[in-house]
Phi, psi and omega in degrees: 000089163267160170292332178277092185213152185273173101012100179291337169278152176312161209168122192234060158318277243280354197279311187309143133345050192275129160266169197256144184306136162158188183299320196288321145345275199296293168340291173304332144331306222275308192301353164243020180048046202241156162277156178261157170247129196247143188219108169264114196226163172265147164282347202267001218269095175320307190301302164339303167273009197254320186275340169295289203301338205225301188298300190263011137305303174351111197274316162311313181291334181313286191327300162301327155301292154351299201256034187189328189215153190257099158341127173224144209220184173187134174260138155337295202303313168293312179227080172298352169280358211247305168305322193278007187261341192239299208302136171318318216165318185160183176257119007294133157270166170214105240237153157251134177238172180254149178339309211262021196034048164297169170248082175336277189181184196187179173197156181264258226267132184223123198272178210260309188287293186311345179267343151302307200275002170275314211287309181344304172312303166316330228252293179285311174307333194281332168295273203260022185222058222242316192327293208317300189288327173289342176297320200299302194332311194271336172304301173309328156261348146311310167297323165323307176309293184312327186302305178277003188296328214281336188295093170194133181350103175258254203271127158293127174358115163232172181292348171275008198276320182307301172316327174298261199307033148251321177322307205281007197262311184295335171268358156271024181287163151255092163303321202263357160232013183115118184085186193223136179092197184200178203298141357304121178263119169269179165278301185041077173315318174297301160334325217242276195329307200312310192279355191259020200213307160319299203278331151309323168265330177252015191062347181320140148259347135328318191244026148265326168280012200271300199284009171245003164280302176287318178310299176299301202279000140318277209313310164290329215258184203261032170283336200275126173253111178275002169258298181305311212105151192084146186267119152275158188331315165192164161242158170291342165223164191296344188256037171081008187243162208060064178280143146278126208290037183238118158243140181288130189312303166311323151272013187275326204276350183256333160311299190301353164302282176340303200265333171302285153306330161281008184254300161334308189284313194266006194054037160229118201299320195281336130359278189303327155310301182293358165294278184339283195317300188281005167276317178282340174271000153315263169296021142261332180247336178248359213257151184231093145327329159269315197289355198036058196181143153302133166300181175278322189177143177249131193286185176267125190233100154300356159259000154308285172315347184256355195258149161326148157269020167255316166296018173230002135317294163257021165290325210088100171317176190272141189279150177308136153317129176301356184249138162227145217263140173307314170311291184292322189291321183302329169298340186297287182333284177338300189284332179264351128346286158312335177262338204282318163295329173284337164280324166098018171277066196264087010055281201270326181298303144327317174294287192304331177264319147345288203289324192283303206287340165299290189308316166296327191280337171302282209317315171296317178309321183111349191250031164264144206233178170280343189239124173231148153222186164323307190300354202063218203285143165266187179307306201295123147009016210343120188264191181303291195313315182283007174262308193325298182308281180335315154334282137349297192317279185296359153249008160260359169268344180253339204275319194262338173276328199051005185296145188252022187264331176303321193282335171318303167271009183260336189273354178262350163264355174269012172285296183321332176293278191332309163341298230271331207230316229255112187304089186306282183327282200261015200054183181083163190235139155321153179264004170231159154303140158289118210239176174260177157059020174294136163279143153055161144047313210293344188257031152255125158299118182243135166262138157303099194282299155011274180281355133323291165333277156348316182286317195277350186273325183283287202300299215288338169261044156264310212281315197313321178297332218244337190059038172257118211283313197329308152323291175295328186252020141297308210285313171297312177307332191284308185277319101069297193268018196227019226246320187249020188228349178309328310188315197284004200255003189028219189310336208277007165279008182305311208283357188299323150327297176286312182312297177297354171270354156305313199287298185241092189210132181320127176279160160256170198246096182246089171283136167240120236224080183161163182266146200296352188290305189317126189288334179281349141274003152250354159280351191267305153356286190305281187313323167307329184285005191238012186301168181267334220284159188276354185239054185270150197213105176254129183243156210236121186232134174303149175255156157322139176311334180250031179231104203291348187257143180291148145223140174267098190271192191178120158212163187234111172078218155245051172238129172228159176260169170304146156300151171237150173254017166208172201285327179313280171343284171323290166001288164285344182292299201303328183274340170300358185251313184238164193288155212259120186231165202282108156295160234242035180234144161265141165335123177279342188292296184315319163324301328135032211268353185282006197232000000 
């Protein structure tokens, strides 16, 4: 499986001399005294495919390439470890390093005469300046190191951290479209749980209106592909419009979480529909049934996306990336697990433990990797990230199963996280393994608050299970270490915000009991999804065939109540159980008084 892929429209890209990211790259650098030119490109990417069709055809840039710099080529996708240390700015990037893979300088999307005239620069400075670049070089990586020294257990956790981080969220709203930021407008799914999570513990009717204002208008707005089905990627202005045509896999699956649970919190059905509508263009368009796994992401063809819809009906869609990544298919396990009950769909249920038991038999096998196909595991590495989702994966498969085997395997991977990733000294877990022969950026570990989040969202509800502390005090120590650094993510600290108000807060337990096609065991689903209390872990059991009535158990702790059969009942078993606290937010109105 290589890393090395073009432009599927014609292009004679594929002519330069690219080498693949490793040691054997960066040796020819140094033994042919070339600076390196590094090209981080996308398959889902436009700019990408405009720079493969036009820029690196150029028979002048071939040339100059050629005769001055040792190629390297890296796809995002395949090595997210590699984009977060070198990208520029977005995709393409284009990057210059040194033999030893310092970082020179860069540009993202460069039309051909400009990108001569940057190799130019390069060219003369590396002759005739090369002390100068290599000090920035080395300086540059010097701040990286330090940048990551500072990520390390500080202050202890407090419950206001959550009231902070709903301030920057809420203040990064769009009243008038909708959303969060202003243009380029993403969905930023995450940002959306955060407000589907507020508004459940706390009742504002600020952050119902926050989320049904962003909702209808994604849903309406042309960010919404209203033929296929699916959420692209972005748009160019703030009012949803001027989509960019490529959609992610990650972000539909975390939307339909979203657009699900608001539909359940807000009673709005057709919500619940665009769950439904984006779950069915996965698994007609991204799903590979041999490869067991979502692809990754489908590119961008605006003119595919420009046709009438009975003609785009017989164009044929744009083809999918041929690879799926370990990380998004195990959020894939999640989210359809969790819908399936709430859709009354196992279907989807089916699906989702199929793609976990692929990903699991790698993992055991020893070959899980971040990139798979039919064909199986690739070379790269399985990273921090795709075991924390696996993790995930596998206590949201015992949760929805009662199989104690999903639970089996999540304390021997969350022994791997730890080993493997997870910062004894200052806490939080690195996003690579410690490896020898790392180049360049790559020999700083560096964490991730994203994925740091994840990580820490799973042991707590593995300690929830296991009653094991050890697990909750990873889990603090993880969030711990962001306590003075959350700050640099503005709203994108949202979900990190909803982590710490799990951890500290009692889970409550909610088993629902019954079969999921019944409507009256998806209302009880629905009502758990709608308790205030901030920890709630709702878990799921098939009942025997002959036993037709639904029940809701609850328990706090090791306090469990009688099942109960309906959501009013639920309702009240739960506040009666648990203790009624000062929630740990101020009037938003008062914050907020204009809104």
């Amino acid at each position: 499986m290589s890393d090395l892929r073009f432009s599927t429209n014609p292009n004679d890209a594929h002519l330069i001399d690219w080498q693949p990211w490793g040691p054997a790259a960066f040796a020819k650098a140094q033994e042919e005294d070339k600076p390196v030119l590094l090209s981080i490109s996308a398959v889902w990417c436009y700019w990408c495919h405009v720079m493969d069709e036009t820029t690196y055809t150029d028979p002048d840039v071939q040339e100059i390439i050629r005769e001055n710099f040792v190629a390297v080529r890296v796809d995002n996708d395949h090595r997210p470890d590699i984009n977060s240390r070198y990208n520029v700015g977005g995709w393409p990037t284009t990057g210059f390093l040194t033999g030893h893979g310092g970082l020179i300088g860069g540009a993202t999307y460069l039309p051909p005469d400009q990108l001569i005239s940057m190799m130019a620069e390069l060219i003369d400075a590396y002759k005739n300046d090369r002390p100068t670049l290599y000090t920035q070089a080395r300086d540059l990586l010097g701040r990286r190191r330090e940048h990551a020294r500072r990520t390390v257990a500080g202050p202890e956790l407090e419950e206001l951290i959550v009231d902070r981080v709903s301030r920057i969220v809420a203040g990064a709203y769009d009243a008038t479209n909708g959303g969060f930021g202003s243009e380029p407008k993403f969905p930023n799914a995450s940002i959306v749980r955060s407000i589907n999570h507020l508004y459940r513990t706390s009742g504002e009717d600020f952050y119902a209106s926050m989320l049904t204002k962003t909702l209808v208008e994604m849903s309406e707005g042309e960010i919404w592909d209203d033929v296929d089905g699916g959420f692209f990627r972005h748009c160019a202005q703030a009012d949803w419009t001027q989509p960019q045509h490529e959609k992610m896999l990650d972000d539909n699956l975390n939307l339909t979480r979203q657009f699900l649970n608001a539909g359940i919190l807000l009673e709005r059905p057709e919500f619940t529909e665009t769950a439904k509508q984006t779950i069915k263009y996965l698994l007609n368009q991204l799903y590979d049934s041999t490869a067991l796994g979502f692809r990754g992401s489908q590119g961008a063809h605006s003119e595919y996306y420009s046709l009438p819809a009975e003609i785009r009906a017989e164009s044929g869609a744009p083809n999918p990336d041929p690879s799926c990544y370990a990380n998004s298919n195990a959020l894939a396990v999640t989210v359809l697990l969790d819908a399936a009950w709430k859709l009354g769909d196992m279907s989807i249920h089916h699906t989702a433990l199929q793609i976990l038991g692929n990903l699991d038999t790698m993992a055991q096998s020893g070959s899980f990797s971040h990139v798979y196909t039919a064909e199986g595991p690739s070379s790269v590495p399985a990273l921090f990230t795709d075991w924390a989702w696996l993790l995930t994966a596998l206590i949201q498969a015992h949760g929805n199963t009662a199989n104690d085997s999903y639970l089996t395997r999540a304390l021997s991977v969350a022994q791997v996280l730890v080993e493997n990733f997870f910062d004894q000294e200052g806490g939080g877990f690195f996003d690579i393994s410690e490896q020898e022969n790392q180049i360049g950026h790559l020999t700083v570990r560096e964490k991730a608050l994203a994925d740091n989040t994840v990580a820490a969202e799973a042991l707590i509800r593995l300690y929830q299970t296991t009653r094991n502390d050890d697990y909750r005090q990873i889990a603090e120590a993880t969030l711990s270490a962001f306590v003075e650094g959350y700050r640099e993510n503005g709203e994108f600290a949202a979900e990190y915000g909803l982590t710490v108000h799990l951890l500290k807060n009692p889970m409550v337990e909610v088993t629902i009991e019954g079969n999921p096609e019944d409507i009256k065991c998806q209302e009880l689903v629905a009502a758990a999804a709608r308790l205030p209390q901030p920890n709630v872990d709702i878990k799921t059991v098939i009942a025997a065939e002959d036993d037709p009535i639904a029940l809701a158990h609850v328990c706090l702790d090791t306090v469990c109540l009688p099942p109960v059969v309906s959501p009013e009942a639920l309702a009240d078993a739960v506040s009666e159980l648990t203790d009624e606290r000062e929630p740990p937010f101020q009037d938003i109105f008062k914050v907020f008084p204009g809104n």
